[in-house]
C-alpha positions as CSV (number, residue, x, y, z in Angstrom):
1,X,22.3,-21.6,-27.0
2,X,24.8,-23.0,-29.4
3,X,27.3,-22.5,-27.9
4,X,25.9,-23.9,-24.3
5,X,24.9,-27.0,-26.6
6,X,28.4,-27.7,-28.2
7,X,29.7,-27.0,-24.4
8,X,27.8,-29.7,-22.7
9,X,28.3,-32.3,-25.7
10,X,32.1,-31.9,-25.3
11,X,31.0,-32.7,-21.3
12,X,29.0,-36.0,-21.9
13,X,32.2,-37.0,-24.6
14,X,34.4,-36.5,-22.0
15,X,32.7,-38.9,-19.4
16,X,32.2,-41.4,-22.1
17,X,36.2,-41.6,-22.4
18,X,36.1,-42.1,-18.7
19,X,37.8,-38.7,-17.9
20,X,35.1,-37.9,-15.6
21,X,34.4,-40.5,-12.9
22,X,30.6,-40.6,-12.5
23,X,31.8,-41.0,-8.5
24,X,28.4,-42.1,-6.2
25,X,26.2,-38.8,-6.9
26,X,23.1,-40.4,-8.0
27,X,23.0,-43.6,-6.1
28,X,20.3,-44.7,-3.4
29,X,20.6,-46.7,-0.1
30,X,19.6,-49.8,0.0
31,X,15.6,-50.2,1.0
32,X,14.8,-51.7,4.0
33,X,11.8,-54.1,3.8
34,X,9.1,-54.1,6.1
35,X,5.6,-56.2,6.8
36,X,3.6,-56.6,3.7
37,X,6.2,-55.7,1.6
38,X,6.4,-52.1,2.1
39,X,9.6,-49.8,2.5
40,X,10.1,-48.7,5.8
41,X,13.5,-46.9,4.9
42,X,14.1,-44.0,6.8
43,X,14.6,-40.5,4.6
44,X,17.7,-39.7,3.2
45,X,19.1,-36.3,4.2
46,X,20.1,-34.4,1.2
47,X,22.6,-31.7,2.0
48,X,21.1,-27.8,0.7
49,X,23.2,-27.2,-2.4
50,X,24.0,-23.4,-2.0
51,X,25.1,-21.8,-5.4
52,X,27.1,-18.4,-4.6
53,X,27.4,-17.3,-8.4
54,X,24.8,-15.3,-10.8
55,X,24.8,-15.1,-14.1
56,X,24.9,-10.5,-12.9
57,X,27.9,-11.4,-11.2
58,X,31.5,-10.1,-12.6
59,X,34.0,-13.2,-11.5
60,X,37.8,-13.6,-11.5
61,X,38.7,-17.3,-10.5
62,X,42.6,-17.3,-9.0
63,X,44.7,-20.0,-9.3
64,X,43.1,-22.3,-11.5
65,X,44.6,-26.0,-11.9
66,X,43.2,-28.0,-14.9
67,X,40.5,-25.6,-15.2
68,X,37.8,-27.6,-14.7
69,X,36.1,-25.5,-11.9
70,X,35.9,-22.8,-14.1
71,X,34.3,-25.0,-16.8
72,X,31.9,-26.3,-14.6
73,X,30.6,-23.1,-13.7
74,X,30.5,-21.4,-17.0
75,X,28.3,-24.4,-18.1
76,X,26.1,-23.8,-14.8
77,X,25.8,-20.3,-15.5
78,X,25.2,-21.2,-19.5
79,X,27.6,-18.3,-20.0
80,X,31.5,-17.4,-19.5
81,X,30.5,-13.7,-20.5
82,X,31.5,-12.4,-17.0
83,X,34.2,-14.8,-16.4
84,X,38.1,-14.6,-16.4
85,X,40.0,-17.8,-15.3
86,X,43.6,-17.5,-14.6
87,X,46.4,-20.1,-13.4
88,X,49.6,-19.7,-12.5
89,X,51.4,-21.8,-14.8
90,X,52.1,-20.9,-18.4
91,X,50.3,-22.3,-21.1
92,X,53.2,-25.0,-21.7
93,X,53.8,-26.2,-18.1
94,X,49.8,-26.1,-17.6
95,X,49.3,-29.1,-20.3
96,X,52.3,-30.9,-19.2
97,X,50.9,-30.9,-15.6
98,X,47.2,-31.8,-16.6
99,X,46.3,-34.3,-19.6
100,X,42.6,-32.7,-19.1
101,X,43.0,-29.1,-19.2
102,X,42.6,-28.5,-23.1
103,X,38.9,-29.6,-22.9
104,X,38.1,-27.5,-20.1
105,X,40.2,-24.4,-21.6
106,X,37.7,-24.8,-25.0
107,X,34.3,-25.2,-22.7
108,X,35.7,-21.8,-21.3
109,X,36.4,-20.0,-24.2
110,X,33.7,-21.5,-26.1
111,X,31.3,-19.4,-23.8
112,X,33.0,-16.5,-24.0
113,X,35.5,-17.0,-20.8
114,X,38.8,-15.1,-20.9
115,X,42.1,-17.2,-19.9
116,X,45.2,-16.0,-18.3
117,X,48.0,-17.6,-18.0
118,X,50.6,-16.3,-15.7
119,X,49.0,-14.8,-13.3
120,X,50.5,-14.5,-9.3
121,X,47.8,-14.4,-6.6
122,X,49.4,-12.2,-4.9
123,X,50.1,-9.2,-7.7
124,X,46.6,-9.2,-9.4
125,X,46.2,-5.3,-9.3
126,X,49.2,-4.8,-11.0
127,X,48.2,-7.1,-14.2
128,X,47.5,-5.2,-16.8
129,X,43.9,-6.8,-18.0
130,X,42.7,-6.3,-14.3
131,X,44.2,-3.2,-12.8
132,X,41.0,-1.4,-14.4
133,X,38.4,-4.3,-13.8
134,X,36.0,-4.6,-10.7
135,X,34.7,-7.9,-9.5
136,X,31.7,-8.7,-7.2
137,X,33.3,-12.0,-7.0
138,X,37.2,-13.4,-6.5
139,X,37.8,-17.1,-5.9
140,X,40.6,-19.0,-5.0
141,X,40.0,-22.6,-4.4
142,X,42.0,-24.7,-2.4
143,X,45.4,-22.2,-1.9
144,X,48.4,-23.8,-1.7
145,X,52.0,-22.6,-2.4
146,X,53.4,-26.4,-3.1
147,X,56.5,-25.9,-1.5
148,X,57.2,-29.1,-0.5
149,X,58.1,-27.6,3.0
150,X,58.4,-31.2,5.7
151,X,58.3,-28.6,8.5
152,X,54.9,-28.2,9.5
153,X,54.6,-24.9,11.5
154,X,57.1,-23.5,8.6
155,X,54.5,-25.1,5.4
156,X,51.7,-23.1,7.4
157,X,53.7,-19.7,7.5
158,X,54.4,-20.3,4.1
159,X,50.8,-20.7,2.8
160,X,49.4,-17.4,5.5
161,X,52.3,-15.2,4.0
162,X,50.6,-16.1,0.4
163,X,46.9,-15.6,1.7
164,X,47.7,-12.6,3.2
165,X,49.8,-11.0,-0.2
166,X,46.3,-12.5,-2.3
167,X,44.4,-10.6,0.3
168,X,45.9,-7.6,0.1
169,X,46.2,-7.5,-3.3
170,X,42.7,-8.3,-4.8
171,X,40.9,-6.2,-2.3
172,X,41.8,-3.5,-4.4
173,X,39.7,-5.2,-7.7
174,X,36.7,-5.7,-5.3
175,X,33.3,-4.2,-6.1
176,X,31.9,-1.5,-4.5
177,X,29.4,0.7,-6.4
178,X,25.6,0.9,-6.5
179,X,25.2,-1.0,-3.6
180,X,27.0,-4.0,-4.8
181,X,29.3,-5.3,-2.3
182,X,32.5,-7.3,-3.6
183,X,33.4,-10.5,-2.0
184,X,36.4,-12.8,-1.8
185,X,36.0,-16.2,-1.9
186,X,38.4,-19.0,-0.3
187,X,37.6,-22.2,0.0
188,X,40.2,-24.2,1.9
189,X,39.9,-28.4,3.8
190,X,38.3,-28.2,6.7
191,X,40.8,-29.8,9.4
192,X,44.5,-29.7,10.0
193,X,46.7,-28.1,9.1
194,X,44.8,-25.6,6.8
195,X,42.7,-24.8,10.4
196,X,45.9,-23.3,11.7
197,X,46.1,-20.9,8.8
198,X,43.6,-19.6,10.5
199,X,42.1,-17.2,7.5
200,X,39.4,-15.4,9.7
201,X,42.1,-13.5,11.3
202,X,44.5,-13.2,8.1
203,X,41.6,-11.1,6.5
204,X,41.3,-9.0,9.4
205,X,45.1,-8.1,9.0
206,X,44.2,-7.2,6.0
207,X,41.0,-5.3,6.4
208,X,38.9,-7.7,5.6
209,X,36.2,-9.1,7.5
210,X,34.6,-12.8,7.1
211,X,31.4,-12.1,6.8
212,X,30.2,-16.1,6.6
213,X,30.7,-19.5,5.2
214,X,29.6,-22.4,3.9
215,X,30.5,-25.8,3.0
216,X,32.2,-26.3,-0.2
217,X,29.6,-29.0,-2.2
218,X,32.3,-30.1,-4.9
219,X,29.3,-32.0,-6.3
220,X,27.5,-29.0,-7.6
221,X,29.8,-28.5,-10.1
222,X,29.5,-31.2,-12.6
223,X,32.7,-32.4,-14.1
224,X,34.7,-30.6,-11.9
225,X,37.8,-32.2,-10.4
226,X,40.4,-31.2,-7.3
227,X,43.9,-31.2,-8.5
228,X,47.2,-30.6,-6.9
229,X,49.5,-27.9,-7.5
230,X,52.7,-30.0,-8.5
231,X,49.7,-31.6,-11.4
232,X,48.1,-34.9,-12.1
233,X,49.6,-37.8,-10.2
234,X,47.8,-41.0,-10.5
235,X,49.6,-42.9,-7.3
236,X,47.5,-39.4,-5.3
237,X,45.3,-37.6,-7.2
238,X,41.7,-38.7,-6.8
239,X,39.1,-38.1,-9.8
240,X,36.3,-38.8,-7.6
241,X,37.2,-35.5,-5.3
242,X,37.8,-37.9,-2.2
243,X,40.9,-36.0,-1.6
244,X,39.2,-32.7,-0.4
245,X,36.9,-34.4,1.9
246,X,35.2,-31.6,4.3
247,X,35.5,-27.9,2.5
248,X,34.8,-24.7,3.6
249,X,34.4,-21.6,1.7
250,X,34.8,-18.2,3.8
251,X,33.4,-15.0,2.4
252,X,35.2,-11.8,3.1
253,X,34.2,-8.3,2.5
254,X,35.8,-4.9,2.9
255,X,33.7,-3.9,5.8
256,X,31.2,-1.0,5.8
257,X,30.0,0.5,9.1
258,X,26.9,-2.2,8.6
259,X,28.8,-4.7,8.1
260,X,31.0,-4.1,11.4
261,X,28.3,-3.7,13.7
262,X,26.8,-7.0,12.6
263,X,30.1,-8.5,13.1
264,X,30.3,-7.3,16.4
265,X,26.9,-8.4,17.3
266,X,27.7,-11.9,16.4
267,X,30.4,-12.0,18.6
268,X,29.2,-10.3,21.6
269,X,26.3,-12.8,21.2
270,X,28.8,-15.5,20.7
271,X,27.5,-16.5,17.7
272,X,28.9,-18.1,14.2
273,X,28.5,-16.6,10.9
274,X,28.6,-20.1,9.3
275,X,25.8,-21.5,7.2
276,X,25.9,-25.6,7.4
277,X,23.2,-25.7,4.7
């Protein structure tokens, strides 16, 4: 509990130096003001916040900006025990690129988090510290190879050929023992051109299978903030997470005879595996 104490003080410092914008969560509509003084406003819909992690499972977060999604969800979990973070940056480049990360790195490693640094996407089973390891859960948020490519139909070859090679390679740390079912995690914007990447297929390729999705709540996780690959820039980054906008995370499994046939149910029926909620 210490530690999970000394975590979230270094959290509430932060904000107080203004590197975490408080953004709207927490504000109310205005009331509307009927006869006799009563409010007549109508209910406000709260989105269902779903929260995918457990404190049971064994998670390895894939290309990591300033770190701060990692933080977030060690502090959620009150625990980093079953967490390794990596980035592909070194150590150096990483704290040129963001002025932020050091705080998050020490939330991390406070709760007993490992960091890599170093680390491709796409060659994860050949890393030394992971060939042997098994995850139930592997998350990449927000893929992106940050080419700089102007052509559009070329950027979105470029970023399938890197899904695809981070597909391929950490099936091979999934899960599957005792019933427990790995999954790969891949949350991406949810309009053009990251649509045209078209993901659901690129796992199949890969023999994969999208098993569902959901919308990606950025404000579940407390403190944490979207960030580019080429690092901070104040003229475009956004510390409020405007920048994402619409998110969708897309599970994918290696499929077991189960799992296919619900699949193909779905689709004969013509239904979507997504969950809105």
């Amino acid at each position: 509990m210490g530690k999970l104490k000394a975590a979230l003080v270094r959290l509430q410092s932060n904000r107080k130096q203004g590197h975490m914008s408080t953004g709207s969560t927490g504000s109310t509509a205005p009331s509307k003001i009927g006869k006799n003084n009563k409010d007549v406003s109508s209910p406000q819909h709260t989105p269902k916040m779903i929260m995918p992690y457990t404190l049971q499972d064994r998670i390895l977060l894939v290309g990591e900006g300033n770190f701060s999604f990692s933080a977030s969800l060690s502090l959620l979990l009150h625990s980093a025990e079953n967490i390794i973070a990596t980035c592909y940056d070194s150590e150096e480049i990483l704290k040129q690129k963001y002025p932020d990360v050091e705080a998050h790195i020490e939330t991390i490693t406070s709760l007993d988090g490992r960091i890599l640094y170093g680390v491709n996407a796409t060659t994860l089973h050949r890393l030394k510290p992971l060939k042997s390891s098994r995850f139930t859960k592997i998350v990449f948020n927000f893929p992106h190879t940050g080419a700089g490519i102007a052509d559009q139909e070329r950027n979105i070859i470029a970023n399938q050929r890197l899904i695809i090679a981070f597909f391929n390679s950490a099936r091979i740390l999934l899960a599957n023992e005792n019933n427990v079912q790995g999954e790969i995690h891949l949350t991406l914007k949810d309009k053009e051109p990251y649509t045209s990447w078209n993901v659901r297929k690129l796992g199949t390729q890969c023999g994969l299978v999208c098993k569902s999705s959901f919308r990606f709540r950025a404000a579940l996780y407390e403190g944490y903030r979207h960030r580019r690959t080429i690092g901070f820039d104040e003229c475009v980054s956004d510390d409020a997470n405007a920048e994402i906008g619409d998110a969708r995370t897309f599970v994918f499994v290696i499929p077991s005879f189960s799992a296919g046939d619900d699949e193909k149910r779905r689709k004969k029926k013509g239904e979507d595996s997504d969950d809105d909620e």
